[in-house]
C-alpha positions, 0 to 999 in steps of 0.5 A: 843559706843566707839567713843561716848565715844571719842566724850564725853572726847573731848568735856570735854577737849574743854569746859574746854579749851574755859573756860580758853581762856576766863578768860585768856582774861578777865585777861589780856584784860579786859571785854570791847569785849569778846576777848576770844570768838574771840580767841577761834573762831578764833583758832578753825577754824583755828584747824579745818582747819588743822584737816581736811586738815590733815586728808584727806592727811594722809589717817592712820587708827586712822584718825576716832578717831582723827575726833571724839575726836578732831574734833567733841568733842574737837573743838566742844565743844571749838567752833562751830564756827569751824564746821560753818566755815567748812561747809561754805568752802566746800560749797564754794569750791562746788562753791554753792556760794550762798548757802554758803552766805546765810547759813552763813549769815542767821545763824548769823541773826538767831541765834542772833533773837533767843538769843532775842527771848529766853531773851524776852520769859524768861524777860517775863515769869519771870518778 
């Protein structure tokens, strides 16, 4: 239960982290791209990588904790975009090559078809 609680505080704090990345970016660059979904993709990756590299080398008994708030709450809730790309490293560092390709690509394409087929589905039920 505790590390559910983690899990919860974590992801409060990363959604409302994403959130302010995000009108940050709509201040000071504009609304042209979403330069702050970038950002914060970017940046949680990159977090992820340091998380989980850290981890590994500490070895310290808090480490499980650390995982769930940080690494599952927060960056989950800043961006999935950071576990996405972890999964893809490890297969790659598996050398499952083409199973990374091919998760990473087909997610993509299949999560851009859902957001049309949630839009067509919602365009058509409320039109």
């Amino acid at each position: 239960m505790q590390h559910l609680f983690l899990i919860a505080i974590g992801g409060a704090l990363g959604a409302v982290a994403r959130h302010g990345v995000n009108q940050a970016s709509l201040r000071w660059i504009g609304p042209e791209l979403p330069w702050g979904i970038l950002a914060v993709n970017v940046l949680g990756s990159f977090a992820i990588g340091l998380l989980v590299g850290w981890l590994a080398l500490a070895g310290r008994p808090e480490a499980t904790e650390i995982r769930f708030a940080v690494g599952i709450g927060f960056l989950g809730a800043f961006t999935t975009m950071s576990a996405f790309a972890l999964d893809i490293v490890l297969m790659i560092e598996r050398r499952e090559f083409l199973t990374a390709l091919a998760y990473g690509g087909g997610t993509v394409i299949v999560s851009v078809l859902a957001v049309f087929a949630g839009l067509f589905l919602i365009r058509t039920v409320m039109a």
